[in-house]
N, C-alpha and C positions, 0 to 999 in steps of 0.2 A: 504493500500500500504506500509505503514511504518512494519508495522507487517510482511508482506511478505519480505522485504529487511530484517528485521532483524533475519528472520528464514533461509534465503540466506545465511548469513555472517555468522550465529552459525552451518550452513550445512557443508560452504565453512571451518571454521576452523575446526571442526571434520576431514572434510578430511587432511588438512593437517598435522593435529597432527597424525591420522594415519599413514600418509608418511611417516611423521619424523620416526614416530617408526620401520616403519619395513625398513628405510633406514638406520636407527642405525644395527638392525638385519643383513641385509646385511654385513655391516662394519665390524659387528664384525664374522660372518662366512667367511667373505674373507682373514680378517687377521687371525683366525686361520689355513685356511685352506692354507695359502701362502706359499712359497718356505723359505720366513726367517723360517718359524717355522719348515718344513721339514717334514710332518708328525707324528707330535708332540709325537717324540720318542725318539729312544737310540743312536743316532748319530746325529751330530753337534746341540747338547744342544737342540733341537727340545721339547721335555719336559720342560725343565727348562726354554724357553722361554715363552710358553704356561701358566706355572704356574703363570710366574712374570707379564705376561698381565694381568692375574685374578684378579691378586691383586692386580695391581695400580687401577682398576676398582672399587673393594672392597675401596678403599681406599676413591678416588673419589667419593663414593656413599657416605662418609661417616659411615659407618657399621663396626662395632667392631671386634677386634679380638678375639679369648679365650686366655688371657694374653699376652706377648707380641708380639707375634709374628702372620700371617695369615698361617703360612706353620705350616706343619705336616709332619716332615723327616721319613722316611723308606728306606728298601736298602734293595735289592734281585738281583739273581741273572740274565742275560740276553742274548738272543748267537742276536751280531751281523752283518750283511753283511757291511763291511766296504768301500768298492771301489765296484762302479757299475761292475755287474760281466758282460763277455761275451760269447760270445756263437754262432758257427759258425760250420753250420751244411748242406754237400756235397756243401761245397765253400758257401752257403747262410748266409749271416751275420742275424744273429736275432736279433730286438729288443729289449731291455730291457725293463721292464714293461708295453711290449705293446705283444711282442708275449712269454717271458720267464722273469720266475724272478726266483729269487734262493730261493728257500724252506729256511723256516724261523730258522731250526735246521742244514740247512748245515755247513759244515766241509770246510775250505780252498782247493784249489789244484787247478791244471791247468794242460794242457796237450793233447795231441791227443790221440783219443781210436777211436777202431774198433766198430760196434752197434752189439751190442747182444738182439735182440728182445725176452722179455719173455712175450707170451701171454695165455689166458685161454686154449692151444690147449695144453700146455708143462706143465702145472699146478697137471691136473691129474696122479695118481701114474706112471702107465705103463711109460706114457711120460717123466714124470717129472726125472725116474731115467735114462732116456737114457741124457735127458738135463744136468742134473748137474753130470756126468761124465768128459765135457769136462773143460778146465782153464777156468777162470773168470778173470784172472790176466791182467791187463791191457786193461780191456773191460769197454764199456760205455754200462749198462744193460737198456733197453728199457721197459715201463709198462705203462701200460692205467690206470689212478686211479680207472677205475670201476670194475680193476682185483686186487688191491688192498689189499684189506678185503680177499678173499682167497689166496693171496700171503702170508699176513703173517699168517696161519694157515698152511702151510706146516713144516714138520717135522724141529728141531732145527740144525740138522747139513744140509741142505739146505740153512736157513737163514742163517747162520754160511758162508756159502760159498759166498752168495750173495753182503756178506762184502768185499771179495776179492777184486770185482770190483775196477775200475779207478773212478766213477762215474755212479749215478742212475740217470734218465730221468724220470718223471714221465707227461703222456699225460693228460692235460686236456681237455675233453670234449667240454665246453664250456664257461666257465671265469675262471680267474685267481684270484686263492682267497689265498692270502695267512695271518700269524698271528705272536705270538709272542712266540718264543720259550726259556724256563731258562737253557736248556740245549745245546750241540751241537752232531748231530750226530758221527760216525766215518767215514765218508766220505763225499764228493761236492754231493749236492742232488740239481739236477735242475728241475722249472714244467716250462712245455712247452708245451702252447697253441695247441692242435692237430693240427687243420684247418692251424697253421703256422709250420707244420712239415712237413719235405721235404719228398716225398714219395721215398722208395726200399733208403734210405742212406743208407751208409754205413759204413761212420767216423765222427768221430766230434772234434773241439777243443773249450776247455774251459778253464776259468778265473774265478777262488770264493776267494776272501780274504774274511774272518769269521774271529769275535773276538769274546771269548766269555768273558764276564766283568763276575766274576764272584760276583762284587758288585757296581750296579747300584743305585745311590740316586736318590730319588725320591719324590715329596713332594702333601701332599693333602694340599687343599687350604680352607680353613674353615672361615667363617667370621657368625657374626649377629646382629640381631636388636631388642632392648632389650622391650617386650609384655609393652605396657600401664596398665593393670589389671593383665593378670597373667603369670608375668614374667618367674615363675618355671617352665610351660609349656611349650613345643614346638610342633612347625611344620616346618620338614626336609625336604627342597628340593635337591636334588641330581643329581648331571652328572657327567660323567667323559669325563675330556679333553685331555685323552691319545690318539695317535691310535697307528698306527700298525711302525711311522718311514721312513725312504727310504733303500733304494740300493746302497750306497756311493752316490755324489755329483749330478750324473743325474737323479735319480729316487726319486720318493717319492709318499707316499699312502694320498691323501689330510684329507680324512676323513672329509667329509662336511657333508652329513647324519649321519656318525655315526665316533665323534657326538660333530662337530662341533654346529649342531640346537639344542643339549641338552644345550650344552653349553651356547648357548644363551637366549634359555630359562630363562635358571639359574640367567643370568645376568639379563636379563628383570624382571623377577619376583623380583631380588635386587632392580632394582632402582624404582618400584612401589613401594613396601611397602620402602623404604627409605626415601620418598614423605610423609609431616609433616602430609598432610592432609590423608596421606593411612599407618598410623601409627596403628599396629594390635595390639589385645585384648595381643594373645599368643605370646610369643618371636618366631623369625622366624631364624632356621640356614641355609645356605647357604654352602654345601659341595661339592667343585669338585673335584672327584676323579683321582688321577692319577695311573695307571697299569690296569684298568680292563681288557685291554684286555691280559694282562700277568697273567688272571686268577683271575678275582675282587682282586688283593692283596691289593689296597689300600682302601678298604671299608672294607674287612676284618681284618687288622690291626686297621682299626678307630673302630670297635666294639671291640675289644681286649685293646684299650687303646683311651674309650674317653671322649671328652674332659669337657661330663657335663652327667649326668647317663641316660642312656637308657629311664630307667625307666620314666623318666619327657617328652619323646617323647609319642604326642599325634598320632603322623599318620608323614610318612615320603613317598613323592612322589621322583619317581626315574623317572630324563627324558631322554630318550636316542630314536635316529631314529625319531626326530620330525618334519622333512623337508616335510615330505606329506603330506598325509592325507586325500585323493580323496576318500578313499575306505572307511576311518571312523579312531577308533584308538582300540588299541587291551590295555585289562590293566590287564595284571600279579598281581595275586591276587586275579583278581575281584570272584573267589569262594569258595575264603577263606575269608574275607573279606564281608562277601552279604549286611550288614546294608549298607556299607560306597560306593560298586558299586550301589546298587538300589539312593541312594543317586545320586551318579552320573548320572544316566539314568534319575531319575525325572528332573534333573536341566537341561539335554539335549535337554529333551520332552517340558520343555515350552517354551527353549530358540533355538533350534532349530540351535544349533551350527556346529555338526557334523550328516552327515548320518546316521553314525551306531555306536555305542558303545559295542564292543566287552569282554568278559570275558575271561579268562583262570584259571589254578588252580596255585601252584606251581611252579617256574621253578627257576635256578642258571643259567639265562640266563643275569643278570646286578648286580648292584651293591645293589640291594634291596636285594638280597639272605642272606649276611652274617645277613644282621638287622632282618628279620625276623625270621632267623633261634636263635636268643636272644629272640626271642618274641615281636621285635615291628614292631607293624601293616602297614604295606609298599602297595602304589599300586607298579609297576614299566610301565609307560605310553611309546607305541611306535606306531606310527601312518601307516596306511595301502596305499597300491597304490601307483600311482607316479612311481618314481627310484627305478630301479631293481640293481643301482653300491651298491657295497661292498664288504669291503675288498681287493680291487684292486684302479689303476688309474686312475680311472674312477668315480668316489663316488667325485667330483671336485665341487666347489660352483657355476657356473654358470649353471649346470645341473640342479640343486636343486629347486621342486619349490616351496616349502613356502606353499602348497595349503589351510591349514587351520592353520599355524602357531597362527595368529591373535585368530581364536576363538578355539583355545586351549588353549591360555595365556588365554580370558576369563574367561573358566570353570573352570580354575585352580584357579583363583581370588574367584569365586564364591565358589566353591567345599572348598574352605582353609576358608573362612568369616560362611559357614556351621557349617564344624568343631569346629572355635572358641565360637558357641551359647551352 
């Protein structure tokens, strides 16, 4: 009976220390994902908040900097939406980041325009040159993004004209996805949810202030923990806790999927091995990227300038999209890569973490691209199923549901304790 009570109480505390953990997880994908941080972008410091979370946590965990400081400055260039734009089409007001947002390279402007629909019917030659005989000048030109891609393959003085416009509309389909652009186009470019587009309109008025910065600071946050046996060695774990920003003060892209749960990861994976008693063979760095989504720039400059040689990286895991996981996880790399996937798949098979463990070859789809393009051996981990939000307002932390977060920290524990034998 005492033996029973006491396998009770060793039950009862495993659950709770699990709680705890993924109630820290929580915490910390809510405060990323919150209004103070904005979309942890290029308006109201929504980045630079984001970073200096990192780091009081880094701090906290106790984990070293590379000399003295945890930031890593860099600066590029960024086009921003400043003030939540509007948008009011045959008298229907639209909402912002719910049925229109303004395309990530728009141009400021405002004003009333007549609709000029340009669709696959006006595309083809015959047509197209009766179309673009008439002004464009003070027109709000109308386009479905799946006409798009043959749009801009029509002849250069066409495109040339299509500049004219007051303002482009572009229809999307079915979500709103938008990103981060370094440039700005030359005109207000708005995407606007079809299914919220007023049918036979006619006019519309609109509101875009754009700024484009043309030197954004921005800082990766790097910390580590220095190997018991062999220090010169490392294992890189990597997120980046940028996303995409907001729309001025009412809007903002949360970015809980992607990738606030990399994010956490990252931070979970510190304060394990930070634990005297989960003190690793190999030194362990801990790198959050900030810009990937502005085109991995902040991983790509950390391979251009870093902070301990490539070369001493024994394997660098990149976590990004790790909020699911019903379907299994997908690992970039895994067929370049084959010793260190089948590795993965044997520690699957006994421990029975995940459904399925998926491979791919190649891709410049995260921040693993620049390293391995150096030569260091990178998976990059993003989990399947679940949440279909991204990219838009909708990608929110209560959505979100963790479905194998827990035994994907595992594997990772396991798969890095691998590596170090």
């Amino acid at each position: 009976m005492k033996q029973l009570y006491a396998l009770l109480l060793l039950l009862l505390a495993a659950t709770a220390v699990f709680a705890q953990d993924m109630l820290r997880v929580r915490q910390t994908i809510d405060t990323l994902t919150s209004a103070t941080m904005h979309g942890r972008g290029y308006i109201m410091e929504g980045d630079a908040k984001a970073a200096s979370y990192i780091q009081d946590k880094f701090k906290q965990m106790g984990l070293q900097p590379f000399g003295k400081s945890y930031f890593q400055p860099f600066s590029f260039p960024v086009n921003t939406i400043a003030e939540t734009p509007r948008l009011q089409v045959a008298g229907q007001v639209l909402k912002p980041g719910v049925d229109f947002v303004a395309n990530a390279a728009s141009a400021s402007g405002q004003g009333t325009a007549d609709i000029l629909k340009l669709d696959s019917t006006v595309i083809h030659a015959a047509a197209a040159q009766q179309f673009f005989r008439q002004s464009f000048k003070g027109k709000a030109i109308v386009f479905r993004q799946q006409d798009q891609q043959q749009i801009n393959k029509l002849p250069p003085p066409y495109l040339q004209k299509l500049q004219q416009a007051k303002v482009h509309i572009i229809l999307q389909p079915r979500a709103l996805l938008t990103s981060v652009a370094p440039q700005q186009a030359p005109l207000p470019v708005l995407e606007v949810l079809e299914a919220s587009w007023p049918k036979n309109a006619s006019s519309l008025t609109y509101d875009v202030k754009a700024q484009l910065k043309p030197r954004h600071e921005a800082n990766n946050v790097i910390a580590y923990i220095k190997g018991s046996t062999q220090p010169d060695s490392f294992l890189v774990f990597s997120a980046h806790y940028d996303h995409l920003g907001g729309q001025g003060k009412d809007v903002y892209f949360p970015g809980a999927n992607d990738n606030a749960s990399g994010t956490a990861m990252l931070l979970e994976l510190a304060e394990y091995y930070s634990q005297p008693q989960n003190r690793p063979a190999y030194s362990m760095a801990f790198i959050a990227f900030a810009a990937e989504e502005a085109g991995l720039l902040g991983s790509f400059y950390y391979t251009e300038h870093p902070l301990f040689p490539l070369r001493q990286i024994r394997f660098l895991l990149n976590l990004d999209l790790l909020g699911t996981g019903s379907e299994g996880i997908m690992v970039v790399n895994g067929k370049v890569h084959e010793q260190e996937f089948a590795l993965l798949q044997q520690l699957n098979q006994h421990h029975q973490y995940l459904i399925q463990i998926r491979s791919r070859g190649k891709a410049a789809n995260s921040d693993h691209y620049p390293f391995s393009e150096k030569g260091v051996p990178a998976f990059f981990f993003y989990t399947l199923g679940g949440t279909a939000a991204y990219h838009n307002t909708n990608d929110f932390a209560q959505q979100l549901p963790l479905t194998e977060f827990r035994d994907v920290f595992q594997m990772i524990i396991d798969f890095a304790k691998e590596l170090q034998n």
